[in-house]
C-alpha positions, 0 to 999 in steps of 0.5 A: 302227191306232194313234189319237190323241185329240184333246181340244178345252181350250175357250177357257179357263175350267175351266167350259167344259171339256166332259163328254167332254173331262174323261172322255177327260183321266181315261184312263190314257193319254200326253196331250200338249199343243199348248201349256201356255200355256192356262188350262185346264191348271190343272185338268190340274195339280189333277187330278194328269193327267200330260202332256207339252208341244210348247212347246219345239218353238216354240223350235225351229224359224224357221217355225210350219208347220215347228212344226205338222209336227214337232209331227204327225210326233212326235205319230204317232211316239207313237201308234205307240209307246203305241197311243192317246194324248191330244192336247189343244189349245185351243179346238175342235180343228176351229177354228183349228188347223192340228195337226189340220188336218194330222192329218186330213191323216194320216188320210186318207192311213191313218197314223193313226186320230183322234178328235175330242173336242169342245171350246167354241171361243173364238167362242163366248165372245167372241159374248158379250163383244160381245154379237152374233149371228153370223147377222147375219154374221161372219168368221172370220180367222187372224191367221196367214195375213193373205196369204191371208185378207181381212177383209169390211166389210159384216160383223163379223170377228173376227181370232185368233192375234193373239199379240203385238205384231208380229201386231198391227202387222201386222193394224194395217197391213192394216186402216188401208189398208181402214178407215183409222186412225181406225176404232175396233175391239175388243181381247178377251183370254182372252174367257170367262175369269173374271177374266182377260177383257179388252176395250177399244176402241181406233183402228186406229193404237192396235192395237200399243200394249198391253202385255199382247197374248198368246196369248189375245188376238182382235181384233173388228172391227165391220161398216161401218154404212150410216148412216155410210158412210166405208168402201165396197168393191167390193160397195158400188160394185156395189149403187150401180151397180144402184141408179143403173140400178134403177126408181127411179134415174138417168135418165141412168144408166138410158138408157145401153147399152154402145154410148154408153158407148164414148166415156167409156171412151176419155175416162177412160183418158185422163184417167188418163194426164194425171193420171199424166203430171203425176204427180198422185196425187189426180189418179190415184186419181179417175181411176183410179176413173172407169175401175173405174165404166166396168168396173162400168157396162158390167157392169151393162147385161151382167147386165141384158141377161143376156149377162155380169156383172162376176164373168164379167169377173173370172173372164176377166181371172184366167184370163187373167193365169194363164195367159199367166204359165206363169214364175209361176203354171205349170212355164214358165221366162221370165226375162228381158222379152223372154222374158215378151213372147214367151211372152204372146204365143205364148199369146195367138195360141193363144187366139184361134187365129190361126196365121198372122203376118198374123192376128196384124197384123189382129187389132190393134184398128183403134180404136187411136190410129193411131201406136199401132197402127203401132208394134203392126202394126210389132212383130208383123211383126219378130216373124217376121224381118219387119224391118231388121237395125238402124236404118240401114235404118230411116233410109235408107227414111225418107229414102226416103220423104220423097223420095217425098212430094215427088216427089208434091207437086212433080208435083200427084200425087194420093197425097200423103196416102198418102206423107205417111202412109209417113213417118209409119209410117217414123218409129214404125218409127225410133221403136222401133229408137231404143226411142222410144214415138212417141205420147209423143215427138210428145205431147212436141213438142206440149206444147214448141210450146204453150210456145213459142207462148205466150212468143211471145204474151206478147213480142208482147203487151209490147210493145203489138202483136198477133200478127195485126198482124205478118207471119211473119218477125217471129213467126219472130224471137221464136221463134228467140229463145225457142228460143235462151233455152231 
């Protein structure tokens, strides 16, 4: 089988090119080159090594993972044609390169035979610009790959294939939505590198104003301090949790079970609706975090108790969402909402086993805000032919309805909670034949009659009086009359 060398160039000083690089660069083979935009190739071009580059494939394609394949594909066209030949790229080979990466990809397949010829990576030299030892923690991040890849606060990060402006203003975007703007990181370029290394600290926001930014260029993130903490992450919150229901903790905090959280669950959520409902986005955010600390509290009681951890509660939800979305992350074809609806909750039914219509109604949790749950019951049953054929059945049984109250009223009967519960399950019915949400249009009718009410109070007040000395026709009259100025 033809085999490819591959030559690892270092970081870029000529020192730090190794023994076996040099000796396999001294064969009397095609070498080829990732890029000759690299500091090592003047030692290439003092030793009179022979070479060819893949620079213009750069210039060729929109894409680098069409690049990197064109550049493979050619590369095992030339192996077959020579027999053995050198390809060298910067760096290590196995640090950072996705030519060998989808080489050793070849190999494996047995299209090609590879060797792997050390070379110094660009940590190395870079560990020393910033003076810091790895074992204390860090990651390594492709700039390439920002998508995919995150960064980690409680450690270093050191971030390469920063090349240019562009890949800066992009990693500046990340980071100033997780460190904030004012975060002071590192920008190193050709680290090791005698007289060409360079390293300056800079703001976030500060990250795409150099000029000189190119491809030797890394960005070095520093570790969020504990002693000066101004940015947490998730792992933060659960160390705090711990911490509050550890031996030496909060007593409040340490007395709790899932039991008597359940009312603040309830309390946050809607909380949260208010501050959306007045579109408070401050208002959002504090809520919103109250929610995430429920989540988090009641996963810490879980892992004590040792039924379940928060990871337990990640994995399920993950599972979850893969899985009733076969459109996105599957085969599954739903293009419209009706058909996401359905298909979620075909496999919701099939998850929990129900294989009847009326599992399915009892399976809606009765804690629910009753006009909630009668909207739920209400749509699984249309689901199966259960339903109107349009509104005007809905309208005629709530008329229906309403006569049936008062017959119970007029005659002292003792059902009138019951018909006076009727209209209520007609009205959502109505509700959702209108696509009205019922909870929102009563919540809105109550908001409108404390408005009301309160101008009334305040007519009545003008004129000297008050409200509990006047009869219900007056009050009736100030009303109609706010009504009528609205």
């Amino acid at each position: 089988m033809n085999k490819i060398v591959v030559i690892g160039l270092g970081p870029g000083a000529e020192d730090a090119l190794t023994l076996g690089a040099a000796k396999n660069l001294r064969e009397k083979r095609k070498t080829y080159l990732r890029t000759e935009k690299h500091p090592t190739v003047s030692y290439l071009k003092r030793e009179e090594i022979e070479y060819e580059t893949y620079d213009k494939v750069y210039d060729s394609k929109e894409e680098f993972e069409d690049v990197y394949s064109s550049i493979v594909e050619d590369l095992i066209e030339q192996s077959d044609k020579y027999g053995t030949i050198n390809y060298c790229v910067p760096g290590h080979p196995l640090i950072a390169e996705k030519t060998v990466e989808l080489l050793l990809g070849a190999e494996k397949e047995e299209r090609v035979e590879l060797e792997i010829v050390e070379g110094l990576s660009f940590i190395e030299p870079v560990i020393l610009s910033m003076q810091s030892d790895p074992v204390e923690g860090l990651k390594i991040i492709d700039g390439l790959d920002l998508k995919n890849q995150k960064v980690d606060i409680s450690v270093d990060n050191l971030v390469t294939q920063v090349y240019n402006q562009t890949k800066a203003s992009e990693l500046k975007l990340e980071l100033s939505e997780i460190y904030g703007d004012e975060y002071e990181v590192y920008i190193i370029k050709a680290a090791g590198v005698p007289g060409e290394e360079k390293k300056i600290k800079v703001p976030v926001y500060e990250l795409d104003r150099l000029g000189w930014i190119d491809y030797l260029t890394s960005i070095y993130i520093p570790k969020v301090q504990t002693e000066d903490k101004r940015v947490y992450d998730f792992n933060d919150l659960l160390k705090i949790m711990e911490t509050l229901r550890g031996e030496d903790g909060c007593p409040w905090d340490i007395k709790q079970t899932n039991e008597s959280l359940k009312k603040y669950v309830i309390e946050e959520a809607y909380e949260l609706v208010e501050a959306i409902e007045e579109d408070d986005i401050d208002g959002i955010v504090e809520e919103l975090g109250d929610v995430l600390l429920q989540v988090v509290f009641h996963s810490q009681i879980g892992r004590e108790e040792g039924y379940f951890n928060i990871w337990d509660v990640i994995r399920g939800i993950s599972e979850k969402m893969v899985n009733r979305h076969p459109h996105v992350f599957g085969d599954g074809v739903a293009e419209t909402d009706s058909e996401v609806k359905r298909v979620w909750d075909d496999i919701k039914a099939s998850e929990k086993e129900q294989e009847s219509h009326q599992e399915r109604l009892r399976s809606v949790p009765k804690v629910l805000p009753a006009l909630i749950r009668s909207e739920k019951v209400q749509k699984r049953a249309s689901k199966c032919g259960f339903d109107w054929d349009d509104r005007g059945g809905a309208v005629e049984k709530l008329r229906e309805e309403v006569e049936e109250l008062i017959q119970e009223i007029d005659s002292n009967g003792e059902n009138i909670d019951g018909e006076l519960g009727d209209i209520l399950f007609s009205v959502v019915n109505l509700s959702r034949f209108l696509d009205v949400d019922p909870e929102r249009a009563l919540y809105k009718s109550v908001d409108k009659f404390i408005d009301r009410f309160s101008k009334v109070e305040d007519e009545v007040l003008k004129s000297g009086r008050k409200m509990e000395d006047m009869g219900l026709d007056e009050l009736d009259e100030i009303w109609e009359e706010v009504k009528s100025g609205e």
